[in-house]
Backbone bond lengths (Angstrom), bond angles and torsions (degrees), N, CA, C in turn:
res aa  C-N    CA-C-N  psi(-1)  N-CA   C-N-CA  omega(-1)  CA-C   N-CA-C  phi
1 X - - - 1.426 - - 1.540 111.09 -
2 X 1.127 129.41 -34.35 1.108 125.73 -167.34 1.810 113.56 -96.42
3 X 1.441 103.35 -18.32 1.115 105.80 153.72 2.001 125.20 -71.93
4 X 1.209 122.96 -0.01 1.053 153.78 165.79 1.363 108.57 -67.98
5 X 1.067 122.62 -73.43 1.648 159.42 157.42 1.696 96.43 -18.74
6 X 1.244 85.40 -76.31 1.644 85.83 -164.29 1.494 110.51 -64.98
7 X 1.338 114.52 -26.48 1.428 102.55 -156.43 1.889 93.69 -86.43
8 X 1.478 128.37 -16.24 1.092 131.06 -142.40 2.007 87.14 -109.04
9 X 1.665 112.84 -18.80 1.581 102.43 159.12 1.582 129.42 -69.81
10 X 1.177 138.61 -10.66 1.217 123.31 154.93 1.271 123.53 -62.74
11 X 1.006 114.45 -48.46 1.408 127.88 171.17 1.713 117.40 -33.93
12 X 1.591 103.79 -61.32 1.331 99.21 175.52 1.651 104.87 -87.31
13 X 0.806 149.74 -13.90 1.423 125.10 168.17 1.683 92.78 -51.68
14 X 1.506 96.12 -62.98 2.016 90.85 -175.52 1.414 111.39 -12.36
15 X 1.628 106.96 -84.09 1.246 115.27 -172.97 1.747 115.70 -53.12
16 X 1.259 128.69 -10.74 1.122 109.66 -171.43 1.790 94.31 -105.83
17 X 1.099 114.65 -29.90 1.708 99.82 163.73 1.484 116.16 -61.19
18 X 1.160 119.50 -23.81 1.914 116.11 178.51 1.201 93.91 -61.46
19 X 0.959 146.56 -71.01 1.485 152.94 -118.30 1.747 112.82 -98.64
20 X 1.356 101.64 -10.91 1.642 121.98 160.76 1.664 106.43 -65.95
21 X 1.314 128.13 144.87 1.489 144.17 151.47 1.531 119.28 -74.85
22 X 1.022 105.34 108.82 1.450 108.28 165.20 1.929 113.15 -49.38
23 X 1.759 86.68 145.91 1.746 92.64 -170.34 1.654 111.04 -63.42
24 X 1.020 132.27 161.77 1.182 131.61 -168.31 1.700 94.13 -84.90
25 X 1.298 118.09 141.52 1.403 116.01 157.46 1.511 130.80 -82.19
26 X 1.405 91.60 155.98 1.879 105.38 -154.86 1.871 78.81 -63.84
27 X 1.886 95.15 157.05 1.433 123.56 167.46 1.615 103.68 -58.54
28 X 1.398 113.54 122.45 1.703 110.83 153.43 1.484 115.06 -21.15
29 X 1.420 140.05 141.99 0.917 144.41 151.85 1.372 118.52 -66.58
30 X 1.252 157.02 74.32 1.453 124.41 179.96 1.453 130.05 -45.08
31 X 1.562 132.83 140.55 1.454 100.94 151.93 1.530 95.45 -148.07
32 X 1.249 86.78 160.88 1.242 104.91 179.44 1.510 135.78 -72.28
33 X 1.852 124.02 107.23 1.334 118.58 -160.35 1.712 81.46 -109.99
34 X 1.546 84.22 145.67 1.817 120.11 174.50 1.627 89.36 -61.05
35 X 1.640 120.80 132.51 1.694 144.32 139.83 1.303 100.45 -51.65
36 X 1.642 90.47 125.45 1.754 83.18 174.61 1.266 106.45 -110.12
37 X 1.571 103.60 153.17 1.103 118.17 -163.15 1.951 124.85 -56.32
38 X 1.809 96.06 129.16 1.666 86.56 176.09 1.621 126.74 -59.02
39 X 1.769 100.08 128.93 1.349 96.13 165.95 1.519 123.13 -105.34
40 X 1.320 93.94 162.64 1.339 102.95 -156.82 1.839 107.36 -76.84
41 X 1.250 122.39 117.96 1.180 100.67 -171.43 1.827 125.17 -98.14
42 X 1.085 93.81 117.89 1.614 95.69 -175.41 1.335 130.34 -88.70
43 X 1.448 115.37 133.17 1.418 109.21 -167.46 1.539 108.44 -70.73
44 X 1.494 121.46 126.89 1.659 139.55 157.48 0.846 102.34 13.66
45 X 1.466 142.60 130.08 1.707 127.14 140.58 1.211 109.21 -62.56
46 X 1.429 141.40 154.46 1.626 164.84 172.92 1.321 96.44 -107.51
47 X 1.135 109.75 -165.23 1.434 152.41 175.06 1.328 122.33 -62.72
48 X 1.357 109.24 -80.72 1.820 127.38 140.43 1.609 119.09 -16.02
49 X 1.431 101.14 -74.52 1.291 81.91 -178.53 1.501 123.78 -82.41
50 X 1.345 113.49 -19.23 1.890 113.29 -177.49 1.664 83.27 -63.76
51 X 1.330 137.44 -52.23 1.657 114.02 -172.69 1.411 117.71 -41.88
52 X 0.955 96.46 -59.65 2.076 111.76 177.34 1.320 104.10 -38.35
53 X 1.323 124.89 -71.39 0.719 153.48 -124.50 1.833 89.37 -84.89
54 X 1.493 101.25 -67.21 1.994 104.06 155.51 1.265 99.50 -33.66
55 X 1.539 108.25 -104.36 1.657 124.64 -162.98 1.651 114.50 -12.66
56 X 1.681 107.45 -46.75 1.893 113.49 177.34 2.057 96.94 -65.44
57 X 1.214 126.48 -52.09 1.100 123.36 -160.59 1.857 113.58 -59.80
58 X 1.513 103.83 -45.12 1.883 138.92 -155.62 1.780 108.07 -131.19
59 X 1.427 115.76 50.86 1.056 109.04 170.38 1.847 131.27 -49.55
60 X 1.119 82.06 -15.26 1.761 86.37 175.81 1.586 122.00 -111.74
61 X 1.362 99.29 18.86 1.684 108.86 168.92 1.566 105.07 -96.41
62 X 1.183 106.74 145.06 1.910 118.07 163.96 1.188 96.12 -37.90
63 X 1.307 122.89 166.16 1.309 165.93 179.79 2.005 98.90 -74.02
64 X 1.262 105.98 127.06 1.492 111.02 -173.72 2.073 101.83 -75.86
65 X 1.351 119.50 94.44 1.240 132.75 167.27 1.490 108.41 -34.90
66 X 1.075 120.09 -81.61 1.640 132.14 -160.21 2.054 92.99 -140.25
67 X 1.513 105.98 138.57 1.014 129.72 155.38 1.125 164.94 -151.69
68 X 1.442 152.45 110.14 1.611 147.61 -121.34 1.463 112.39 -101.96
69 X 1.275 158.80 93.38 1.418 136.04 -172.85 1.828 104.27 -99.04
70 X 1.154 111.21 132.05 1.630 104.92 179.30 1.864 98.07 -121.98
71 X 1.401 116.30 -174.07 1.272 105.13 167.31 1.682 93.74 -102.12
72 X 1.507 100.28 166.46 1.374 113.50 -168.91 1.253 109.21 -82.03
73 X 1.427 132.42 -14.79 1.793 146.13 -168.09 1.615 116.00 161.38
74 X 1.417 93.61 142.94 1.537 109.95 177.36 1.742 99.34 -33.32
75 X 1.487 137.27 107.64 0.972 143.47 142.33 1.740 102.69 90.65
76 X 1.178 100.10 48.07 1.633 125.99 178.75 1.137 95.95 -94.59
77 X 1.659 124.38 137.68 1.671 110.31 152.20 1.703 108.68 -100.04
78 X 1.301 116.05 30.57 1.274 118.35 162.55 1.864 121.08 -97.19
79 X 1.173 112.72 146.86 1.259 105.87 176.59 1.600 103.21 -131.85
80 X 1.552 99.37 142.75 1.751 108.96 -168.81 1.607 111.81 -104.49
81 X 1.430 93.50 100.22 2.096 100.12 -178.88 1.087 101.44 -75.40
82 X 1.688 132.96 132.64 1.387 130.02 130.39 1.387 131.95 -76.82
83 X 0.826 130.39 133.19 1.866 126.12 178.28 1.355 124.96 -117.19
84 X 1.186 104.49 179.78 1.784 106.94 159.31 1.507 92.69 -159.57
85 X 1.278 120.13 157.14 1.591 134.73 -169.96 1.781 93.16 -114.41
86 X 2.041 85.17 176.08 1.610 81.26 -177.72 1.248 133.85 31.30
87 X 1.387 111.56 -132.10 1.694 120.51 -162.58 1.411 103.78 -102.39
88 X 1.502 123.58 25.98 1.230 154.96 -170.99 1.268 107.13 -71.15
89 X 1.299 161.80 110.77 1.563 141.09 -142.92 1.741 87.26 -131.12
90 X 1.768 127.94 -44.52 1.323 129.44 152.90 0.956 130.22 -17.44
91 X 1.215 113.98 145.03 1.715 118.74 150.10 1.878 93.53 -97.82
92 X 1.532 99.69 117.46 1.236 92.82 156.03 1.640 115.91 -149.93
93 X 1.785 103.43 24.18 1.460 97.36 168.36 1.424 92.69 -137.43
94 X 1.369 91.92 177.16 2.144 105.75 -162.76 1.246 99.04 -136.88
95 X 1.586 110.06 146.89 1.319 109.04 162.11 1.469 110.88 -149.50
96 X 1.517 139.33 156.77 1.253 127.68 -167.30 1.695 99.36 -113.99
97 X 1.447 122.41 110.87 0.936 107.73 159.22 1.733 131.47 -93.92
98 X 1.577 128.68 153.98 1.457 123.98 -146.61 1.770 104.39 -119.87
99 X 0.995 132.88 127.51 1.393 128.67 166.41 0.888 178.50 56.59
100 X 1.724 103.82 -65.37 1.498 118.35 -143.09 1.544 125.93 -53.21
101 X 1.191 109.17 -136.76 1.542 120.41 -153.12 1.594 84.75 -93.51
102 X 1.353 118.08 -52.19 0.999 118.58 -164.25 1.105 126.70 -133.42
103 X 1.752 113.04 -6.04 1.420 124.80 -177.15 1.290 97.17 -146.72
104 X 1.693 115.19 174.64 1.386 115.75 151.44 1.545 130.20 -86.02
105 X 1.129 130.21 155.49 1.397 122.52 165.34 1.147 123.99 -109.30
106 X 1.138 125.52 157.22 1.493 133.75 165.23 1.714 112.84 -85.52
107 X 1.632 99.03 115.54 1.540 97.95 -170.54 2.049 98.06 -95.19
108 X 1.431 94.81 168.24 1.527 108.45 179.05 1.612 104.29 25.67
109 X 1.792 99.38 82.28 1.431 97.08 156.07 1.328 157.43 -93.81
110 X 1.380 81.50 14.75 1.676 110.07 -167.91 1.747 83.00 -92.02
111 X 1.056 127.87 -66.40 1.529 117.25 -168.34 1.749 102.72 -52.09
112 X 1.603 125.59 -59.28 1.366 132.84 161.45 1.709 101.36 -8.87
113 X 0.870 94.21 -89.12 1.961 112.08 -159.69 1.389 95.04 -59.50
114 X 1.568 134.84 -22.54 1.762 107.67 174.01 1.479 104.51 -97.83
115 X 1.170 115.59 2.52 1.802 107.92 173.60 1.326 117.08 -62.13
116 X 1.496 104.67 -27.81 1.705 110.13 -175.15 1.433 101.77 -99.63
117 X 0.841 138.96 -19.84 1.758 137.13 -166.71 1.095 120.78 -81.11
């Protein structure tokens, strides 16, 4: 009998832990995360404008032939031009253009303007 006993108490603990309610869970905390700030979104540079955009920076470089603009990294505000000048059919110079408020810029133009010269 008492081997009865014993073997037949797991069992009811079982059943008597089912039949308990789980504790209620704690209230969400709210908190408050900072809006991040709007950016300004600027349309792609092309072709067109990375020329201009050379030609205003490097008036004394050839004429931008063919050119590639990509962004520089997942959530970069840089974008990476490849080119070729003149009768240049390559990409074999680079330039990073950056951002701004309202336009892009042409960064480090002193290195820019002797790549072609």
């Amino acid at each position: 009998m008492k081997k009865i006993a014993l073997s037949l108490l797991p069992a009811f603990a079982l059943v008597a832990a089912c039949g308990e309610e789980p504790a209620p869970e704690p209230a969400p905390v709210e908190t408050a995360t900072p809006e991040p700030e709007p950016t300004p979104e600027l349309p792609a540079p092309d072709q067109a404008y990375f020329s201009g955009k050379l030609a205003e920076a490097c008036p004394s470089l050839e004429p931008v032939n063919t050119a590639v603009c990509k962004r520089a990294g997942m959530g970069s505000p840089d974008v990476v031009c490849e080119y070729g000048l003149g009768e240049d059919e390559y990409l074999r110079h680079k330039a990073v253009l950056t951002a701004g408020a309202e336009d892009w810029t042409l960064t480090d133009t002193d290195t820019v303007c002797s790549q072609g010269a």
